[in-house]
C-alpha positions, 0 to 999 in steps of 0.5 A: 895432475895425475902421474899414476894415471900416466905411469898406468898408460905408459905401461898398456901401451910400451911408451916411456913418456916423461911428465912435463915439469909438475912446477910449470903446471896449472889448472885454472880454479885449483882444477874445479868445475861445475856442471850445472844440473840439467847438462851433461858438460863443465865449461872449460877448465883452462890448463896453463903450461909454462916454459920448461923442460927440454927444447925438443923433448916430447913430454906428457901431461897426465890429467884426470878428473874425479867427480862428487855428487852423486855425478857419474862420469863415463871411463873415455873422458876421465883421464886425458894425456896431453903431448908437449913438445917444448919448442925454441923461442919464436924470433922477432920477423918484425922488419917495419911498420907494414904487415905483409900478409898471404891467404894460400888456398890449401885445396891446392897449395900448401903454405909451407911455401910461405916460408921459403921467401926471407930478407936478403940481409937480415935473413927475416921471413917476408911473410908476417903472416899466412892465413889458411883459406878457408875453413867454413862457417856452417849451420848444423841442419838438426841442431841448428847451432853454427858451427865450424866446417872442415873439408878433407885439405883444410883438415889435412893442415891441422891435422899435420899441425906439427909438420906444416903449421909449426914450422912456419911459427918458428920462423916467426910467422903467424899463422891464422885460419880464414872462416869463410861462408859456404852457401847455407844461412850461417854467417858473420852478419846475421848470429844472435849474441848467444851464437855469436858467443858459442861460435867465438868459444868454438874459434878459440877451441880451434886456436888452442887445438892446433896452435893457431895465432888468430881468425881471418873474416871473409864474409863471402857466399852465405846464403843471407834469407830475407826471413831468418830462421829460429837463432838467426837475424837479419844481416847487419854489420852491427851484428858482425861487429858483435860476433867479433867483439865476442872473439875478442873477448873469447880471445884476448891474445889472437889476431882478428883481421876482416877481408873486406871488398864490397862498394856497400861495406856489408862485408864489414863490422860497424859499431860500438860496444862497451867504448870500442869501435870494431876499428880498435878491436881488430888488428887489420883489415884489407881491401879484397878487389886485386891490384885495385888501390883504394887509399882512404878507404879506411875512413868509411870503417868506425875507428879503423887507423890507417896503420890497420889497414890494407888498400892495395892487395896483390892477386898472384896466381893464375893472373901471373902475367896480368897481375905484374902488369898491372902491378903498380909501384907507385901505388905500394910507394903511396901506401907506405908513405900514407902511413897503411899498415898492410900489404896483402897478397892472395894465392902464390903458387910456388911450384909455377912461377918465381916470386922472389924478382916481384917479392923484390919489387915490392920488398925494396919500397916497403923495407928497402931490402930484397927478397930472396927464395929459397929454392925450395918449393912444396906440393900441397901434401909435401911435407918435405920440400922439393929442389926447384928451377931459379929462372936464371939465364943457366937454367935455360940450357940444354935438352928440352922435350917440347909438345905443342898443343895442336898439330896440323895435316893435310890430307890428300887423295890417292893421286897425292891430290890436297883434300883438307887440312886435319888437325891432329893432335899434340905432338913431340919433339926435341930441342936443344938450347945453347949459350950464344951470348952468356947471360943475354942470347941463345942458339935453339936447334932442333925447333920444328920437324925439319932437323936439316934446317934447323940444325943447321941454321937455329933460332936466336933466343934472348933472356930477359933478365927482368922481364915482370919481375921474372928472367924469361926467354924470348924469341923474335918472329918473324926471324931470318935464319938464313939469308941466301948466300953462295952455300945455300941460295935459299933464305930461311925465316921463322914467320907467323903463319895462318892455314888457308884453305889450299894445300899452299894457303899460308898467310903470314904476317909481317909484324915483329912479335915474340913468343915468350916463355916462362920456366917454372920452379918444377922446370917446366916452361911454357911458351905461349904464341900469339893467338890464332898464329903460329909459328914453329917451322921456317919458311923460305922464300921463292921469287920473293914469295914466302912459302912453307916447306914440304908441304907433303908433310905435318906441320906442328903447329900451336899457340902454346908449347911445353917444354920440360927439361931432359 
């Protein structure tokens, strides 16, 4: 430890650290370390820091190394300067026996997300904990040693370590770093014990870096060869097993977890060394297949208990709708009853969809208690949160800009004579929502290009208010608008409506769908149609006869509609 070294920094370089408490400090080996003739480095020295100082104070710690021997040692790697920021202690999140665990693909999220969902009641996270997806293991094509692979987003993450990892920690939530294949040889199933070695001490370096909590396995997109090259051997999930067995030992205090999924169990360790299982020596590991339940499951994994095991992981991403409609409740009552210990969900994108009403549903049976959001939701490189929209019936009100993804035209002669139909593009217009019913329904004028009819008689609207876990608006088609009356003889409709092949060849349909929507916390909503129907002008009726109305003119016509609120 040498304070003159930092006093000589502190002046080149205008700063005024102070050192870390010299008390709380210790190098392993009374600071020794041999580098054996022939190399060129020591193994590590491990430098122990201990609780002291002030919490949220910025301390440093100054350590140089002196050399005998006849060892020259090069100026760059004689003194190194360390940052300590003293944090608060981490709180206990343990809500029960079950983990609730989310890998967020940081190419597109951020998992600061993670972060913003707590208990109700207690106020804990429901996240235990949140694994960056994915590092990669790689192969260096010179060296031929494995090695760990970065892109330019998962670098982003360690890199502002202080801003996005640590914050999650405080709350009590672990995070971990996922190491996934990447299409050359290098992979979990195929390392010799030497580079299973290497490549554990080079996990372990990434942990004490960037103070992460632990390693995820997903044993995906290796390029496994039939004739392995120099340093690599055939896959198998014993050799897998090894490479985990020698995180254990590089790693005694991180978790190491497995993302399983294949019918044939190769994406998995198998084995026994000195006594242990690879069931004793992980912590968990979950099946992969979403929204797929496979109970019993652990039973094919040596020595796995069920109390480290996930059958029943929840994909929640694009699949948004198919994902909660195949969410099965009972399937998460059977896995807490059955004594699992993980509950698994892959990809959350927070800026799309709220989460909080399906956190919900499954937090009730795991915890018996609610999830709440905090209305607050981060881009992938935020480092500051952004207000969002809850879904509430509230947040339904008022002026939307609305584009439909197509629009239609007729295009005619010079006698006004229809030619063909044109489409044409998306196109833009202005609705307005307002309360009918509060809480339940609501009038929407201005829906269609024809302000003086739907101004003048507005669609109904209704809110669901737990509709797949999440309020949505919906609105009936067909839909009368209007019945004919003494004011105005004509009856109006909303109708389904398929062109034909004449200037007057609509085909509508009779049965009663809806087109739905969904607002987003960013405060866009999205209201998808039926496929190939649409829906967006009224219709009126003539001797019975439903017919579309100035046909002279555009119809903007779509299976999807964006709003966004003005």
């Amino acid at each position: 430890m040498d304070a003159a070294a930092l006093e000589a920094y502190n002046a080149a370089h205008g700063t005024s650290y102070e050192m870390y408490p010299a008390d709380k400090l210790s190098l392993a080996n009374g600071g020794t370390a041999t580098v054996k003739s022939g190399e060129k480095k020591s193994v590590p020295v491990e430098l122990t820091i201990s609780a002291g100082g002030s919490i949220g104070a910025t301390y440093a710690i100054s350590v140089s190394a002196t050399v005998n021997d006849g060892i020259e040692i090069s100026a760059n790697n004689q003194t190194y300067i360390y940052l300590v920021k003293p944090l608060a202690a981490i709180p206990n999140s343990k809500k029960g026996d079950i983990l609730t665990h989310c890998f967020v693909e940081v190419n597109d999220e951020n998992i600061l997300n993670c972060g913003e969902y707590t208990m109700k009641d207690t106020k804990k996270p429901f996240f235990d904990i949140v694994s960056i997806f994915a590092a990669n293991i790689n192969v260096d094509g010179e060296t031929g040693r494995v090695h760990v692979f970065c892109n330019d987003k998962i670098a982003y993450v360690l890199e502002n370590a202080d801003k996005i990892i640590r914050p999650l920690q405080a709350k009590g939530i672990k995070v971990n770093m996922t190491i996934l294949g990447n299409h050359d040889e290098a992979g979990m199933g195929n390392l010799s014990q030497a580079a299973a070695a290497d490549f554990a001490k080079e996990l372990k370096a990434y942990m004490d870096i960037y103070g992460l909590d632990g390693v995820d396995f997903d044993d995906e997109y290796t390029n496994y060869p039939d004739n392995p090259s120099p340093g690599f051997e055939t896959r198998s999930r014993e050799n897998f097993y090894r490479l985990v067995y020698e995180c254990r030992q590089a790693m005694p205090d991180k978790l190491l977890g497995i993302y399983e999924y294949q019918s044939n169990f190769e994406d998995s360790p198998t084995g026994t060394v000195e006594g242990k299982t690879a069931g004793e020596l992980v912590d968990y590991m979950c099946y992969g297949v979403y929204q797929s339940n496979k109970i019993g499951r652990e039973t094919n994994f040596d020595g796995l208990p069920k109390s480290k095991y996930g059958p029943y992981s929840l994909k929640i991403n694009e699949k948004y709708n198919g994902g909660w409609t195949r969410f099965n409740a009972a399937a998460v009552q059977s896995l807490k009853g059955a004594g699992y210990g993980l509950q698994m969900f892959y990809n959350p994108k927070p800026s799309q969809y709220n989460y909080d009403r399906f956190f919900s549903a499954v937090s009730t049976i795991l915890f018996n208690e609610d999830v709440e959001w905090s209305g607050k939701y981060y881009k992938r490189t935020d480092l500051a949160p952004i207000q969002g929209v809850s879904g509430d019936y509230e947040s339904y009100l008022g002026t939307w800009s609305i584009t439909s993804s197509n629009s239609l035209f007729p295009q005619r002669d010079d006698e006004g004579n229809f030619q063909w139909w044109q489409w044409g593009g998306e196109k833009n217009f202005t609705i307005r929502i307002e309360e009918k019913e509060a809480g339940k329904s609501y009038y929407v004028y201005g829906w269609g290009s024809y302000p003086e009819i739907t101004e003048k008689y507005p669609l109904v609207m209704d809110y669901v208010a737990y509709n797949d876990y999440s309020g949505s608006p919906s609105i009936s088609v067909p839909q009368v608008i209007h019945e004919g009356d003494a004011t105005d003889a004509v009856t109006w409709e909303m109708r389904w409506g398929t062109y034909g092949v004449g200037a007057d060849g609509w085909r509508f349909d009779d049965d009663a769908t809806a087109i739905t929507g969904l607002i987003s916390p960013a405060g866009i909503l999205k209201m998808p149609g039926r496929a190939n129907r649409w829906a967006i002008d009224p219709c009126h009726e003539v001797e019975g006869v439903l017919v579309p109305p100035h046909m002279n003119v555009d119809f903007h016509v779509s299976e999807n509609y964006t709003l966004v609120k003005k």
